[in-house]
C-alpha positions as CSV (number, residue, x, y, z in Angstrom):
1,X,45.5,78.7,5.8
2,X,48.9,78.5,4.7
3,X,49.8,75.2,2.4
4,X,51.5,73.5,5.1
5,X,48.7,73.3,7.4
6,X,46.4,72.8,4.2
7,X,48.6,69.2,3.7
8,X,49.1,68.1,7.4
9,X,45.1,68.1,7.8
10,X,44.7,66.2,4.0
11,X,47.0,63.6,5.4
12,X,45.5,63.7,8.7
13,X,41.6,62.9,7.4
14,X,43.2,59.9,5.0
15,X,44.9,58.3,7.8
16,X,41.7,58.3,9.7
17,X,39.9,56.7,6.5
18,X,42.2,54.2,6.0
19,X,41.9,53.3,10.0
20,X,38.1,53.0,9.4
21,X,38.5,50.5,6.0
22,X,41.0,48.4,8.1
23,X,38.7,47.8,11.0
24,X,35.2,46.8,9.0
25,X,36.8,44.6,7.3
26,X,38.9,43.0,10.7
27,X,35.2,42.9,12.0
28,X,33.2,41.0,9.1
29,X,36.4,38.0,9.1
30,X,35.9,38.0,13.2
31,X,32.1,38.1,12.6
32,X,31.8,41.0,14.8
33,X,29.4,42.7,12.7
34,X,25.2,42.3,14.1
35,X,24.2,40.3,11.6
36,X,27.0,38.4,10.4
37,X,28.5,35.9,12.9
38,X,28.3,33.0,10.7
39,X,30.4,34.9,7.8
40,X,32.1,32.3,6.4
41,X,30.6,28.9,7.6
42,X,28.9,28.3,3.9
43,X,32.5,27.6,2.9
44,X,33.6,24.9,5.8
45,X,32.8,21.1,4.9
46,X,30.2,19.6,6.3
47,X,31.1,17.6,10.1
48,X,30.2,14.0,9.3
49,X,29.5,14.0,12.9
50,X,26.1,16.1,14.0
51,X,26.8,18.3,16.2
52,X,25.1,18.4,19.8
53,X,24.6,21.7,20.1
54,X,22.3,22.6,17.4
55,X,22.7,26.4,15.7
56,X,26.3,27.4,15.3
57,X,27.6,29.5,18.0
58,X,30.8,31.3,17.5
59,X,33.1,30.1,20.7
60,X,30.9,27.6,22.2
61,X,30.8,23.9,21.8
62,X,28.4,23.3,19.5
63,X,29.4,24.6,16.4
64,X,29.7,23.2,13.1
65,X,33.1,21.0,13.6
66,X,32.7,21.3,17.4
67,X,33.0,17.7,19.8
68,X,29.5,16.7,20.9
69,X,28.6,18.5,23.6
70,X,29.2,16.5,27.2
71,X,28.1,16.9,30.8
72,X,29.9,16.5,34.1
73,X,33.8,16.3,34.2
74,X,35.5,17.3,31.3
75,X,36.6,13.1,30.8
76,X,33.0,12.0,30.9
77,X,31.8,10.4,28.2
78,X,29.2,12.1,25.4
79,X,25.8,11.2,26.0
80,X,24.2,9.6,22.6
81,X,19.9,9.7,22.2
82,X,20.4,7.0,19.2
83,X,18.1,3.7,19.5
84,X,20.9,0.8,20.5
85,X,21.4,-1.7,16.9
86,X,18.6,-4.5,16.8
87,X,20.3,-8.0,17.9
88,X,20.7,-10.1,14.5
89,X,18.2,-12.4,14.3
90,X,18.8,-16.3,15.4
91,X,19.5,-18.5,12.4
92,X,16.5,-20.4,11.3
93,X,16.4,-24.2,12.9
94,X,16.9,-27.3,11.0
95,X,14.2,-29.8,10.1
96,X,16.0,-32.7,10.4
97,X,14.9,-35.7,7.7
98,X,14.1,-39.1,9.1
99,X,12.9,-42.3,9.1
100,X,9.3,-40.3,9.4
101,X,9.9,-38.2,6.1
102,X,12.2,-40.1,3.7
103,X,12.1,-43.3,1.8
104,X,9.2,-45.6,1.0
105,X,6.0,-44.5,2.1
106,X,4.1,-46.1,4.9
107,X,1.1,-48.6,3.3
108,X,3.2,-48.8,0.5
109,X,3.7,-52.9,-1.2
110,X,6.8,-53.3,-2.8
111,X,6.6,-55.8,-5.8
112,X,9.8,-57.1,-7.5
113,X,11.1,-55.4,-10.7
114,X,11.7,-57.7,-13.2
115,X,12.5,-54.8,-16.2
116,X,16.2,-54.0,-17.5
117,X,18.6,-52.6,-15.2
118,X,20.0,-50.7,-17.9
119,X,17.3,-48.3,-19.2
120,X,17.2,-47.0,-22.2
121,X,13.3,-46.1,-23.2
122,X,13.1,-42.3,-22.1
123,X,10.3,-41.4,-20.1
124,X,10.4,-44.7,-18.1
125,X,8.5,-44.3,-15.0
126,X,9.6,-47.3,-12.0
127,X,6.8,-47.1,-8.8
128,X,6.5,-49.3,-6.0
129,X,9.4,-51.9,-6.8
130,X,11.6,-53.9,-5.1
131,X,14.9,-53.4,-7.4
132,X,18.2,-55.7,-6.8
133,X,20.6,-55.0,-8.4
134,X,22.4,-51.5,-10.6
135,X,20.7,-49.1,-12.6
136,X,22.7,-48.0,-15.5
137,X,20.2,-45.2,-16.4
138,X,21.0,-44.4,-20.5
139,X,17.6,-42.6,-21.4
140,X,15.9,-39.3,-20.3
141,X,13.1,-38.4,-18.1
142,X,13.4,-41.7,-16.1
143,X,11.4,-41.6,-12.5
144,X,12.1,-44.0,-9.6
145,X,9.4,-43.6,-6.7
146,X,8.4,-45.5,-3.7
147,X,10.6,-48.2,-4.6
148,X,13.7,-49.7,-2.6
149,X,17.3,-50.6,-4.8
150,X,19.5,-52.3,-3.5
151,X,23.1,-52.2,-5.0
152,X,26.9,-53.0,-3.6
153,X,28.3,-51.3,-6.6
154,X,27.4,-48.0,-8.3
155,X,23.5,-48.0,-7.6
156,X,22.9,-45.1,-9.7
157,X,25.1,-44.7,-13.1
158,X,24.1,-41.7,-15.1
159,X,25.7,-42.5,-18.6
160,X,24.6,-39.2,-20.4
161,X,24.7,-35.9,-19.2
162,X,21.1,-35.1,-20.3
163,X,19.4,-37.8,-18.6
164,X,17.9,-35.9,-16.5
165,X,17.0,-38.5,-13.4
166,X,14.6,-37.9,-10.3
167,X,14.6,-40.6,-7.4
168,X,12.1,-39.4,-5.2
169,X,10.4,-41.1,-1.4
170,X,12.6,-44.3,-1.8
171,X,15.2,-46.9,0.3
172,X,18.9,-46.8,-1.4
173,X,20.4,-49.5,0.1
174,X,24.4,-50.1,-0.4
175,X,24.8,-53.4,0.9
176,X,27.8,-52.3,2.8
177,X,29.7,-51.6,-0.5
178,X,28.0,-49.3,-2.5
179,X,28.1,-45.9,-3.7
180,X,25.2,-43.7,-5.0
181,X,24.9,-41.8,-8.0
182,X,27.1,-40.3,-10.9
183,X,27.1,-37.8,-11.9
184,X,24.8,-35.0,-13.9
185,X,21.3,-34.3,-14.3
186,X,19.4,-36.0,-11.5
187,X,17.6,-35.7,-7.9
188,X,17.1,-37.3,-5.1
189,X,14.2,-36.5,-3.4
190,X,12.9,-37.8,0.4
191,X,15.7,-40.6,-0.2
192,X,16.8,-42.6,2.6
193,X,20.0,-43.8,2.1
194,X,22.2,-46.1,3.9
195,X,24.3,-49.0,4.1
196,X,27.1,-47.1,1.6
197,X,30.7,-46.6,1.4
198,X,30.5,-43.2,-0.6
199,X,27.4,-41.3,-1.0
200,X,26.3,-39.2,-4.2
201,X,28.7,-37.3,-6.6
202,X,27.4,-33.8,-7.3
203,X,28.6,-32.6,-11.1
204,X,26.3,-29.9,-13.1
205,X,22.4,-29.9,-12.7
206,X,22.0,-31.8,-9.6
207,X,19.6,-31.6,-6.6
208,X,19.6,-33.4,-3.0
209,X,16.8,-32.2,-1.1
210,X,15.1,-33.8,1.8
211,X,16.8,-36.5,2.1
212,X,19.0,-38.5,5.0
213,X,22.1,-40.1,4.2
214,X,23.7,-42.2,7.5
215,X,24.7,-45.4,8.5
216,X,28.2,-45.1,6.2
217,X,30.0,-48.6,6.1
218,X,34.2,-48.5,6.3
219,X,35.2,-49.6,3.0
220,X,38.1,-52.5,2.8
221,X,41.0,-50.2,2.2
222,X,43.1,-48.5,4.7
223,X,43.8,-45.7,2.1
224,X,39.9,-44.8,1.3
225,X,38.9,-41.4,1.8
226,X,35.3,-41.9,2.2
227,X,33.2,-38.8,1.8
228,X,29.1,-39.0,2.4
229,X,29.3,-36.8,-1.0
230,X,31.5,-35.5,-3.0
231,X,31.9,-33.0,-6.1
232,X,34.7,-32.6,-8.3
233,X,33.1,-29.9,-10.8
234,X,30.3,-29.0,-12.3
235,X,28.0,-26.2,-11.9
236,X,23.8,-25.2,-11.1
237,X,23.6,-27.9,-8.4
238,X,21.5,-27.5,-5.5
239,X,22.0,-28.8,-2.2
240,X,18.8,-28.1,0.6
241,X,17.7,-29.4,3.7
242,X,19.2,-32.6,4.0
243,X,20.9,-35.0,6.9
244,X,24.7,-35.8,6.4
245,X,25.8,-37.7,8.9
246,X,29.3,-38.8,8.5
247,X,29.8,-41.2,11.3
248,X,30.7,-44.7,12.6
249,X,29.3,-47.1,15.0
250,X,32.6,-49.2,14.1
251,X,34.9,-47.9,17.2
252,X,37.9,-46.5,15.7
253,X,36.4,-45.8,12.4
254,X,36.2,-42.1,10.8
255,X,36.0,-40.8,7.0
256,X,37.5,-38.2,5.4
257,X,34.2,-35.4,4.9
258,X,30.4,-35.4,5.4
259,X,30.8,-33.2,1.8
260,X,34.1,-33.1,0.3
261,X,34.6,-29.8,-2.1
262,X,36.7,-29.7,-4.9
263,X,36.9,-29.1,-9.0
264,X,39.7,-31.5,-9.6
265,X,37.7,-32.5,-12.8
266,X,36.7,-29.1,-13.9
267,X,35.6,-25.7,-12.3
268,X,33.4,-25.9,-9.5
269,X,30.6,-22.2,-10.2
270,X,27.0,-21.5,-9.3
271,X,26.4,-24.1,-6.0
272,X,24.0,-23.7,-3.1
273,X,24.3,-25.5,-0.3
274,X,21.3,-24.6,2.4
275,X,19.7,-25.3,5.4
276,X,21.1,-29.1,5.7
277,X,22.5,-30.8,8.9
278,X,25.9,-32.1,8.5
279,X,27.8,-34.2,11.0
280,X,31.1,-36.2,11.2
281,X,34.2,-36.7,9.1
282,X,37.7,-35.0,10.0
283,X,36.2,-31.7,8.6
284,X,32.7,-32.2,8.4
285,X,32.9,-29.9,5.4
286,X,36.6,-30.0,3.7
287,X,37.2,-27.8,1.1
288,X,40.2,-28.4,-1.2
289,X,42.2,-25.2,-2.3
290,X,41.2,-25.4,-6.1
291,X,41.3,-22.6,-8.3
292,X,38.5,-22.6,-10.1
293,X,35.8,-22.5,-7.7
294,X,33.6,-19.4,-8.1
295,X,29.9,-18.7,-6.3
296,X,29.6,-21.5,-4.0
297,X,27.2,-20.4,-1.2
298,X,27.1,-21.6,2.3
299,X,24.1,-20.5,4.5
300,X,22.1,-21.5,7.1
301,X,23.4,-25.2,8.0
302,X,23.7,-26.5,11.2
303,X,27.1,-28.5,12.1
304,X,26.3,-31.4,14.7
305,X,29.0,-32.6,17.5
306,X,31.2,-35.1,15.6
307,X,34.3,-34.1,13.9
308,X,38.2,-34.9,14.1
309,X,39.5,-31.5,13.1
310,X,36.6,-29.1,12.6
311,X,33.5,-28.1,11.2
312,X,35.2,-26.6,8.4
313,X,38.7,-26.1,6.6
314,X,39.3,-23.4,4.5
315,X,35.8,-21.5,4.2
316,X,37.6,-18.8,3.4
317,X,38.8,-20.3,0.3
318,X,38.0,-17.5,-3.3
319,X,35.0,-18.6,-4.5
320,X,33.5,-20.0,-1.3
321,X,31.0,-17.7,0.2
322,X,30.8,-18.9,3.7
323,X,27.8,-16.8,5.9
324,X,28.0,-16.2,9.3
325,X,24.2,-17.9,9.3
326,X,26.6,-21.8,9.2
327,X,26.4,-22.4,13.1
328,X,27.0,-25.2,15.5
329,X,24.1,-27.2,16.8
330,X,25.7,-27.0,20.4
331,X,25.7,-23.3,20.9
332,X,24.1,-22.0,17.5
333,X,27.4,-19.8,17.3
334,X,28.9,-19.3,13.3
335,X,31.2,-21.5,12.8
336,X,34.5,-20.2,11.2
């Protein structure tokens, strides 16, 4: 073999190798090879989407990536086996205090009180009296139950912050003039409260529960604001299952709020407010747009027909936490 011949078939026999490389590894990218076809899938992310097809098959429709699969014309929509989402349950109903459930017990005999109206022995317990006139409440521990006061000025003045106060299954009476309580450290309990041009002032360490506040009288101002409660501040104050209803049988009459939100005085933190039927005012609920208002929760109160403007102004306020669970009584829809 001459060396010529000898080089043409060396060059011959590489270009045949090099052929042979070229097209394995064309093969193993295409995932031609038996064995193979899912070369390269371990490196793709994973579809947030499942696919419908199960396994993945190169060049069909239910790969890893792929659309779910679909039936009938090509614009028909996928088909889904997923349970549909549980309806949210209804928000829980009301209990509504009355003249049944608050103030002095049936079979109870009220006796005149003939002690100070400005306490000062702590621990002073007042059952089962008549009492006319103010308390000016300047001691701790002090307990007024089954009893009726009646007061056309402040009915309840709270001179120290650690008084710590609890009116429980009694009348409060405001003689058409008064207002309730002010301002730390006390409860009402079961109250019924009437007769009253401003209702309770809610400052730190405070709980209303059970209790029905109605029958609000216009004061003798045309520039009152009256508000069936009120808070300016404070903070740990607990607001549940109560009746605030801010309206007028005087034709013509309205007040400003069924509860009037605010920290004017100093911030407003830590507040529940649950489960209580609230009715009247312009807003029934008017929230001012204060600063320092943090954690005040909303939830579960029903809002009754009677308003000016709305159930509500400015839920959406920072520090408010207004849930979806605040409906109105008329079609138990959220309000906001």
């Amino acid at each position: 073999m001459t060396a010529g011949r000898r080089r043409a078939l060396i060059v011959g026999v590489l270009a045949v190798a090099l052929l042979a490389v070229a097209g394995v590894a064309y093969a193993g990218r295409a995932g031609w090879i038996p064995g193979n076809a899912a070369a390269g899938d371990q490196y793709r992310l994973a579809n947030p989407v499942p696919p419908s097809g199960g396994a993945a098959t190169p060049g069909g429709t239910g790969g890893l990536g792929a659309s779910p699969e679909t039936t009938g014309s090509p614009d028909a929509s996928s088909t889904s086996t997923s349970a549909p989402a549980p309806s949210p349950a209804p928000p829980p109903e009301v209990t509504r205090p009355g003249e049944d459930s608050t103030g002095v017990p049936d079979g109870v005999t009220l006796t005149a009180y003939t002690g100070p109206l400005r306490i000062t022995q702590a621990g002073t317990v007042i059952d089962g009296k008549r009492i006319d006139g103010c308390l000016d409440v300047r001691a701790r521990d002090v307990v007024i139950k089954r009893s009726k006061l009646t007061c056309g000025g402040i009915m309840l003045k709270i001179e120290q912050r650690t008084a710590n106060l609890t009116i429980e299954d009694s009348d409060l009476d405001g003689a058409q003039t008064g207002f309730v309580a002010g301002y730390w450290n006390y409860t009402l309990s079961r109250v019924d409260v009437y007769n009253i041009e401003e209702g309770p002032r809610v400052g730190s360490n405070v709980i209303i529960a059970d209790s029905w506040f109605h029958s609000m009288h216009p004061a003798q101002s045309d520039e009152a604001h009256q508000d069936l409660m009120q808070t300016n501040g404070g903070s740990n104050s607990t607001i549940r299952g109560n009746v605030f209803d801010a309206t007028s049988t005087v034709a013509g009459v309205s007040f400003n709020a069924a509860f009037q939100v605010g920290a004017e005085f100093e911030p407003l933190e830590n507040v529940l407010v649950e489960e209580n039927w609230f009715n009247g005012g312009g807003y029934t609920v008017n929230i001012r747009n204060d600063p320092q208002i943090s954690n005040v929760l909303f939830r579960n109160n029903v809002f009754g027909p009677r308003h000016g403007y709305g159930e509500v102004s400015r839920a959406d306020s920072p520090g408010i936490i207004w849930e979806d669970s605040n409906v109105s009584e008329a079609d138990r829809k959220p309000v906001w």
